[in-house]
Structures are given as structure tokens and as C-alpha cells.
N, CA and C of each residue as an Amber inpcrd file, in Angstrom:
protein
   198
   0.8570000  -1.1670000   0.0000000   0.0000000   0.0000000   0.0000000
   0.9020000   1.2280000   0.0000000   0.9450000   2.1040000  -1.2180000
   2.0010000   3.2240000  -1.2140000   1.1380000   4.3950000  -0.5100000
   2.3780000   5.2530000   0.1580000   1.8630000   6.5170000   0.5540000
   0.7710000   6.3840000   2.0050000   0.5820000   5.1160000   2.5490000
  -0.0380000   4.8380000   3.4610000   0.7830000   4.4790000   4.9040000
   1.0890000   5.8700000   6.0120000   1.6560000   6.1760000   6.7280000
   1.5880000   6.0830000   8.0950000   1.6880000   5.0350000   8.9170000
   1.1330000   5.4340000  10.5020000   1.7270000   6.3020000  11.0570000
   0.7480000   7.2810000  11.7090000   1.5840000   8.6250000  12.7120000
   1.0110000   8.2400000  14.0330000   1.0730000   9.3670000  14.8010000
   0.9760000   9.2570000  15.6910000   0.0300000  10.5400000  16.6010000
  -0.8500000  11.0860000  15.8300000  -1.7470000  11.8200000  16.1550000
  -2.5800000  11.9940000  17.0910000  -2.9970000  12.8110000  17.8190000
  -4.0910000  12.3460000  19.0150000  -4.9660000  13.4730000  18.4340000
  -6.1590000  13.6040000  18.1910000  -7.1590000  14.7960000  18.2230000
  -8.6720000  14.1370000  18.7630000  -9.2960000  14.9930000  19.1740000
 -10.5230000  15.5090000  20.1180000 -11.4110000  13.7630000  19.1400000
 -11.9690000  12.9650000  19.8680000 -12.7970000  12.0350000  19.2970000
 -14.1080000  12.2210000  20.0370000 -14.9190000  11.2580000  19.1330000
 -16.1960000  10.5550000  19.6260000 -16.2660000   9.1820000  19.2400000
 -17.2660000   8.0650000  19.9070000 -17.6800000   7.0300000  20.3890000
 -18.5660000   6.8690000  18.8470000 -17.9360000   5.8530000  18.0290000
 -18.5000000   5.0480000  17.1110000 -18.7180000   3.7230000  17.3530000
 -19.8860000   3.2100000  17.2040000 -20.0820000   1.5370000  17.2380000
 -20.2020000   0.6720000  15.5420000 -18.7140000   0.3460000  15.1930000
 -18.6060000  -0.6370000  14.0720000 -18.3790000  -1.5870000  14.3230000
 -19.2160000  -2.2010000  13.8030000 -18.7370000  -3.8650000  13.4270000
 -17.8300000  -4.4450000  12.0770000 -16.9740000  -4.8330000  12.4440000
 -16.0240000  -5.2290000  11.7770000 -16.1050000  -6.9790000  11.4150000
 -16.1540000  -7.5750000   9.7990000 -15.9230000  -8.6590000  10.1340000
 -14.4230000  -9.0760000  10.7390000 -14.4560000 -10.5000000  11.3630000
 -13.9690000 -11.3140000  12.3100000 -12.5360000 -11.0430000  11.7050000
 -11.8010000 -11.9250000  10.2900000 -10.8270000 -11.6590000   9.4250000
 -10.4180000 -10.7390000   9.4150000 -11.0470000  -9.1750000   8.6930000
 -10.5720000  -8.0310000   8.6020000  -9.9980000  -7.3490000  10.0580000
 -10.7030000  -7.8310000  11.2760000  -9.9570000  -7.5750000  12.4480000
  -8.4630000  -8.1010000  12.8140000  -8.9760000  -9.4470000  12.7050000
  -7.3930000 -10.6000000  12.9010000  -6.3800000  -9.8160000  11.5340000
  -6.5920000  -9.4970000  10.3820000  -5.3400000  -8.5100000   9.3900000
  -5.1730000  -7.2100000  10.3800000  -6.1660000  -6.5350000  10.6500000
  -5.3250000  -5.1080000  11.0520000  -4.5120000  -5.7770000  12.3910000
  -4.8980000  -6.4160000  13.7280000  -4.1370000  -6.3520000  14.5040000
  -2.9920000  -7.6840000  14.3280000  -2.7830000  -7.8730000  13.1550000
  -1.3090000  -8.5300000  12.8600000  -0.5010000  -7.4380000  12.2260000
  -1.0820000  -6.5460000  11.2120000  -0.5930000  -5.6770000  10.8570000
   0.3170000  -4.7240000  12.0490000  -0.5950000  -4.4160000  12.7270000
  -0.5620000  -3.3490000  13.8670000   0.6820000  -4.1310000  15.3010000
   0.5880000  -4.9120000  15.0850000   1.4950000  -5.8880000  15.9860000
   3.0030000  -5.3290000  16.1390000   3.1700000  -4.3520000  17.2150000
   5.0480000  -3.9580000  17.5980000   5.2170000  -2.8710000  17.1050000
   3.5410000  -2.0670000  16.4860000   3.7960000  -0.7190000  16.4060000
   3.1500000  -0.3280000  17.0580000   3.6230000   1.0150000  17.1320000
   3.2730000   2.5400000  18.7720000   1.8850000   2.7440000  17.6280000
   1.2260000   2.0680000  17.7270000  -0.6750000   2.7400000  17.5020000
  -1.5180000   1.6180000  17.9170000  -2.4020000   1.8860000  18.0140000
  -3.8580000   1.0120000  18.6630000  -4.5610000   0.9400000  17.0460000
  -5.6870000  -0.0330000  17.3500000  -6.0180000  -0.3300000  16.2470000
  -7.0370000   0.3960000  16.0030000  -8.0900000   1.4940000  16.8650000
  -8.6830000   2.6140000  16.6090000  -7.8650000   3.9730000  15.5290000
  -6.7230000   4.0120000  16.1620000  -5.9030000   5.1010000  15.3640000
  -5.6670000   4.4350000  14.2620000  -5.1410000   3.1530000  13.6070000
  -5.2930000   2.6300000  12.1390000  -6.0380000   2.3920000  11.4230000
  -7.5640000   2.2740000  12.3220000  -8.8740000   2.5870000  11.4850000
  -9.3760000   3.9220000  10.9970000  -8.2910000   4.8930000  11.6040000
  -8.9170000   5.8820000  11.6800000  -7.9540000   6.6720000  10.6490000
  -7.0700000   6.4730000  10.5770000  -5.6070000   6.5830000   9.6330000
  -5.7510000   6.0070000   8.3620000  -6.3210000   5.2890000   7.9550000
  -6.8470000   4.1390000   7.1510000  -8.1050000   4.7990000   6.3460000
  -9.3230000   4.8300000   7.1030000 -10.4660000   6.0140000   6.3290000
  -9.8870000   7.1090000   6.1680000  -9.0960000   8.1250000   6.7050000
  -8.8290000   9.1470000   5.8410000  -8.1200000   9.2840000   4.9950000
  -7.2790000   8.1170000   4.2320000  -6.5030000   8.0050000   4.0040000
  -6.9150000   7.4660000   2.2350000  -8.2830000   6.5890000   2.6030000
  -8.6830000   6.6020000   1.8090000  -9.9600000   7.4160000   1.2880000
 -10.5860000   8.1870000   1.8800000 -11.1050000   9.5240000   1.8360000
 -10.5820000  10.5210000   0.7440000  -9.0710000  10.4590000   1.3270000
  -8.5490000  11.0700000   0.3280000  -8.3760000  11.0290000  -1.0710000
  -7.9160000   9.4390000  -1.0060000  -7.5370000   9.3620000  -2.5490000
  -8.8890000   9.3500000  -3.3400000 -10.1210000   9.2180000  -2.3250000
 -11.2000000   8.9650000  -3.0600000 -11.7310000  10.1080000  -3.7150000
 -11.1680000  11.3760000  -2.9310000 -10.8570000  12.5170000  -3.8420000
 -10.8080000  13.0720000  -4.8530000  -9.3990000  12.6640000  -4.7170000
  -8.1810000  12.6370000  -5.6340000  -8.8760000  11.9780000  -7.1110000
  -9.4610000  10.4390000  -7.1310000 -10.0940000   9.9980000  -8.1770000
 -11.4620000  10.7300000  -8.3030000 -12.1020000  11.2400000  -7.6380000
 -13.3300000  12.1890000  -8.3710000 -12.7240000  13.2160000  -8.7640000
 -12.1120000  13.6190000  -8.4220000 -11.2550000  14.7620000  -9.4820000
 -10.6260000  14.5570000 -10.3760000 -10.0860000  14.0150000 -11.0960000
  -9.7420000  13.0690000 -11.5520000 -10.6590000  12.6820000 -13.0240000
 -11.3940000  12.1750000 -12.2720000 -12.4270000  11.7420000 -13.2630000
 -13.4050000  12.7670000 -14.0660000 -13.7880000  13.9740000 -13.1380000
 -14.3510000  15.0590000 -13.7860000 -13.2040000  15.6080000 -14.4740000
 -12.1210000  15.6510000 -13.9480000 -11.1490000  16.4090000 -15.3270000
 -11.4820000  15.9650000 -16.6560000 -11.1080000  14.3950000 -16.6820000
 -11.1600000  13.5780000 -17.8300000 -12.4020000  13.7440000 -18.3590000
 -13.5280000  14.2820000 -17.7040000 -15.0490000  14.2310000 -18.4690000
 -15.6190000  15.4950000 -19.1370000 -14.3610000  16.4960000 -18.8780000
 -14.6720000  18.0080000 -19.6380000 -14.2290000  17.9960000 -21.2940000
């Protein structure tokens, strides 16, 4: 995954209830295993991350459609 960075951020939260399937849990916290983040901050690092690029491709795509 290029350009996809763990930091180490803290800012102001709120209380979301997701359910995650079972698998996709057991990948992030192997992933996450012996690094300085919790697996809230890589979910959370992770959606904006792809937020972004999701962006990035609607823009993108309206360029290409003018």
C-alpha cells in the first residue's frame, strides 16, 4: 500500500459503534502488531486516508469528463 503512513496523532474524538468482520480484524491487529498505535488510530488513519484518494479519483475523473 504506497503513501499509506502510521503517525501518531491524538485529536478531540467521539464514540462510534462498528462492526467489523472477524478476518478483517485478525489482518489489522497482525498488521498493527510492535507498532506505537492502537487499532482505533489505524482505522482511523486508514479512512482518511482513503477519503482522500477517493478525492483525488473524483477529481480526476471530472477532469477527464470536460
Amino acid at each position: 500500500m504506497t503513501g499509506f503512513r502510521l503517525k501518531e496523532d491524538r485529536h478531540e474524538t467521539e464514540n462510534k459503534c462498528v462492526r467489523f468482520p472477524i478476518p478483517l480484524i485478525e489482518k489489522i491487529e497482525k498488521f498493527i502488531e510492535g507498532k506505537a498505535t492502537t487499532f482505533s488510530s489505524f482505522v482511523i488513519q486508514a479512512c482518511e486516508y482513503a477519503l482522500d484518494n477517493m478525492e483525488d479519483e473524483d477529481k480526476e475523473n471530472s477532469d477527464n469528463n470536460k
